[in-house]
N, C-alpha and C positions, 0 to 999 in steps of 0.2 A: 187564665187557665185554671183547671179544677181537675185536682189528684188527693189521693188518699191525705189522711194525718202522717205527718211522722213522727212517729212515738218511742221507737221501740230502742234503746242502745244495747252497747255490745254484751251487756251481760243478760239482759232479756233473751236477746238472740242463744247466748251458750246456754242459760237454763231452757229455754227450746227442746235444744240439742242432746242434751244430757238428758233431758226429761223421755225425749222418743226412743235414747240409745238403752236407757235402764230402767226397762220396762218390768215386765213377768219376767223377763228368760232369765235373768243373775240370779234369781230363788230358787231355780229349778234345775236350770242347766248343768251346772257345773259336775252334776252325778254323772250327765250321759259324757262329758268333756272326758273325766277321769277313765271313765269304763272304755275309751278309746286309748287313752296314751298315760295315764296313770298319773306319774308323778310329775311327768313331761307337761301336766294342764297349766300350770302356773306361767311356765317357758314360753307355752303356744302360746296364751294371752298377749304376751308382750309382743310375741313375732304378729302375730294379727294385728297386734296394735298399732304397730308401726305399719303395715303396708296399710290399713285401713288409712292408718295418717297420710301416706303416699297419695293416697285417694281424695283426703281432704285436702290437699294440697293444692292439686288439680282446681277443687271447687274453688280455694278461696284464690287463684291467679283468676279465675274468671268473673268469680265473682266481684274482684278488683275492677271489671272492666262493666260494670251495668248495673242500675239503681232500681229497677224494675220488679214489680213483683211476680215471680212465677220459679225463679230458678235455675234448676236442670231443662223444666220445658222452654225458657227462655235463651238459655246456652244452646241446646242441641235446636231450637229452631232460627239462632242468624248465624248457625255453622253450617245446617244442611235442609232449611226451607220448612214450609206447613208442614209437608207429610209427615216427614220426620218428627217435628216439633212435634205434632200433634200426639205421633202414636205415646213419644217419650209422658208427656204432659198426661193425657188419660190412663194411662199405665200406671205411672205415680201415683195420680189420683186413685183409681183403683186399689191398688196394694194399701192406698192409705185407710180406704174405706173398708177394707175387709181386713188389714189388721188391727181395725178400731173394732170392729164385730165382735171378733175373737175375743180382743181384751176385756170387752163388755162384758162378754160369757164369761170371761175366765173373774171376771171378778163378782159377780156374782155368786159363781162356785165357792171363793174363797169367803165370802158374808155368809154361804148357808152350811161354812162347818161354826157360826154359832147361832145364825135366825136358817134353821136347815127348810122354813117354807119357801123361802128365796132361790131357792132350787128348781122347783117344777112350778108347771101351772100361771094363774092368771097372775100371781106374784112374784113370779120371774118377770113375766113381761111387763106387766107394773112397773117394776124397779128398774129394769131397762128402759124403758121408752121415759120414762119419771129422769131416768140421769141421762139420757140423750138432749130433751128439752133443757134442762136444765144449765147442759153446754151451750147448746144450742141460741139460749137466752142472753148467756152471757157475754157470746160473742156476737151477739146484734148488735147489744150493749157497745161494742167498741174494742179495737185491738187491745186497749190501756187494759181495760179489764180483763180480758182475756189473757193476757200477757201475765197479770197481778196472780190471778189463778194459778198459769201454770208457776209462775215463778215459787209461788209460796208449796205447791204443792210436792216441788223439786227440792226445793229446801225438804220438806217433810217425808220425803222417801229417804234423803242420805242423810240425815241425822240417825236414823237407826243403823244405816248402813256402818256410819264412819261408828257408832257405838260397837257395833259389833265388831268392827277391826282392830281398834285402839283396845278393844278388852281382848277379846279375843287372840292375841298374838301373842300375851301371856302364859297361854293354854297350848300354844302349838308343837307336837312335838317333831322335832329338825328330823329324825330318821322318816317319817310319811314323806317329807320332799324329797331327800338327797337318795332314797333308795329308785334308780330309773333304770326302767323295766327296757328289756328289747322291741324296737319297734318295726311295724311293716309298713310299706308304703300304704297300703290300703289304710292302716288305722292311722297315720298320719295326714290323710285325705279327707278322710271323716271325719276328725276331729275338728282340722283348716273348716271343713265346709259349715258345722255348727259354731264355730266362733266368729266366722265371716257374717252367717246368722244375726247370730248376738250384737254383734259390733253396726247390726243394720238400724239407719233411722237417722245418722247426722247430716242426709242428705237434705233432710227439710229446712233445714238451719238459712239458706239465699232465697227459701219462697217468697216469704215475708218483708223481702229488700224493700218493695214499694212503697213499706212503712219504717224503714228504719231510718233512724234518726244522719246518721252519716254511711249506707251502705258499702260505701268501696272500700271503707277502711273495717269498718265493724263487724260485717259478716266475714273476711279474711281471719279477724283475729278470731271471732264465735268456732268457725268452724275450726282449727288448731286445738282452741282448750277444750270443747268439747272432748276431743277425742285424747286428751290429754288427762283431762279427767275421770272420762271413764275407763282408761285403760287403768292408772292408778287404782282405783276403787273396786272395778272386777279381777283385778291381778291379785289385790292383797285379799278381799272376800273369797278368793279360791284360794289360796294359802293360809287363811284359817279356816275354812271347811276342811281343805286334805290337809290338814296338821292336826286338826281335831278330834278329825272322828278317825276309827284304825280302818274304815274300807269303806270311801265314800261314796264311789259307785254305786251303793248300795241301798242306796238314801234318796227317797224321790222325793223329799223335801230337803236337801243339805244343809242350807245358809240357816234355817230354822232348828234344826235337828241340834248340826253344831251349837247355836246358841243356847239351846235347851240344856247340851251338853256343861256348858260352863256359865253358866246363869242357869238354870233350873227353867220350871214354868214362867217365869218371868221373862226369859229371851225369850222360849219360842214364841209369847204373847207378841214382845215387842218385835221382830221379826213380822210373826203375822201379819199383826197392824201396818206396820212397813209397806209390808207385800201389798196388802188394798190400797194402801195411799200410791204406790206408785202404779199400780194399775191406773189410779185412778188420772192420775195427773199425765201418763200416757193417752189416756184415752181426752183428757181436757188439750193435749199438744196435738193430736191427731185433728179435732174437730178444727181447731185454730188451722192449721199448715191446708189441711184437705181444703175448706171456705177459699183459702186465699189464691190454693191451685184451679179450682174452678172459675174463679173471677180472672184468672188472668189466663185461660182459653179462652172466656167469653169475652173480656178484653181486646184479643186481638181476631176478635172472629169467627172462635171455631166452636164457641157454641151460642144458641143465643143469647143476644144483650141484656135478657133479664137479668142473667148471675151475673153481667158486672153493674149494675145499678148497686151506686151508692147514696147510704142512708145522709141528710142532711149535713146532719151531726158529724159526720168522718170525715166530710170534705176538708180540704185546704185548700181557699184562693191562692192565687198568686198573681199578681199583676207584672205584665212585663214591660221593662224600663222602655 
């Protein structure tokens, strides 16, 4: 019998995870989070954090139960048939593929505040299609490498992150938290629906089962610390954004701004740079997760057999006793 390599254990899987949940939006977000519930941003994260958990939870009992790579489209298709599977599966897919677009754009924008030609014209799309191949290449190359990628590039987003917290909490002043404002159902709704937002992406964490190294146990435990970790990490990066600056709402770069605030030029640099690397390493977790959602429709049928053709090299015989 002939199935993928299995490569990938459980901490490949959780930097996956972490890689797709903190992307662009922790740099950006947190201004529109405050401008809804104020001082209450810190509080919601954790309450999001925890139902989100409620959610991974969900994934990783199922994921207990199947070694397969596909997922959600593999759960929601031997719970309720192709149709269903299918719509679930290309949907995924989809969202995966357009918010890999977006990230692309978005990071391009954030390279032309200092090469500002990377903005418009044939050198936008130069360096778009230049870093789509590029991905592209790597995971031909083989899930090992692709996995290595994102893994190192996950490390390289939250090393500035965790810099910015461990300094920054120094800086925080306790009256921006503890003063909380009245709230209305509506802006407590707005708030829920962009941190539900934020918190999206630890779904892709079971796609990749079909290569992992012990799936029933390892994607359970991925999908937990994932969301265990980025709750940690965006809980305390919005408590020193809103401890830092005196009206962060106000701030349509905050995580940066703050840094800037107590590191001078030098945070917001480091921030910056940040910001592209985890762009980047978003859009390296997307190419990965989306490839493997497509191979495992094609896989089972529902699209043609060319997307599941595999390369030599990623095979694993098995001979049965």
């Amino acid at each position: 019998m002939i199935t993928l390599k299995r490569a990938l254990g459980r901490w490949d899987l959780t930097a996956l995870g972490v890689n797709q949940v903190i992307g662009g939006a922790i740099f950006l977000w947190p201004a529109q989070v405050a401008a809804q519930v104020g001082a209450w941003s810190p509080i919601g994260f954790i309450l999001i954090g925890f139902l989100s958990l409620s959610v991974a939870l969900c994934f990783a009992e199922l994921s207990s139960r199947f070694d397969t790579t596909g997922g959600p489209y593999v759960f929601t298709r031997a719970a309720f048939g192709d149709f269903v599977g299918f719509e679930i599966g290309w949907m995924q897919w989809f969202s995966r593929a357009t918010s890999q677009a977006s990230i692309m754009a978005a990071t391009a924008v954030a390279l032309g505040y200092y090469w500002p030609a990377l903005t418009t014209g044939w050198a936008r799309a130069t360096f778009l299609i230049a870093l789509t191949l590029a991905f592209g290449w790597i995971n031909v190359r083989g899930i090992k490498q692709g996995s290595t990628v994102v893994n190192v590039l996950t490390i390289g987003k939250l090393v500035p992150l965790t810099a910015f917290i461990v300094i920054g909490l120094f800086y925080v002043q306790p009256a921006r938290l503890t003063t909380l404002p009245p709230l209305t159902v509506q802006q407590s709704l707005a708030a829920g629906l962009l941190l539900i937002f934020i918190y999206g992406g630890y779904e892709v964490v079971p796609v990749p089962a079909g290569e992992s190294v012990d799936p029933r146990r390892d994607v359970p435990f991925a999908m937990v610390a994932t969301i265990a970790a980025v709750m940690i990490v965006m809980t305390l990066a919005q408590v020193v954004a809103q401890g830092v600056l005196p009206n962060v709402a106000d701030h349509a770069t905050p995580i940066a701004d703050a840094a800037a605030a107590f590191l001078g030029t030098a945070g917001g640099l480091l921030i910056g740079v940040g910001s592209m690397i985890s762009m980047t390493g978003n859009n390296a977790g997307q190419v990965l997760s989306g490839s493997r959602m497509i191979f495992a429709l094609a896989e089972h049928g529902q699209l043609p057999a060319i997307f599941a053709r595999i390369r030599p090299t990623q095979k694993l015989r098995l001979v049965n006793a």
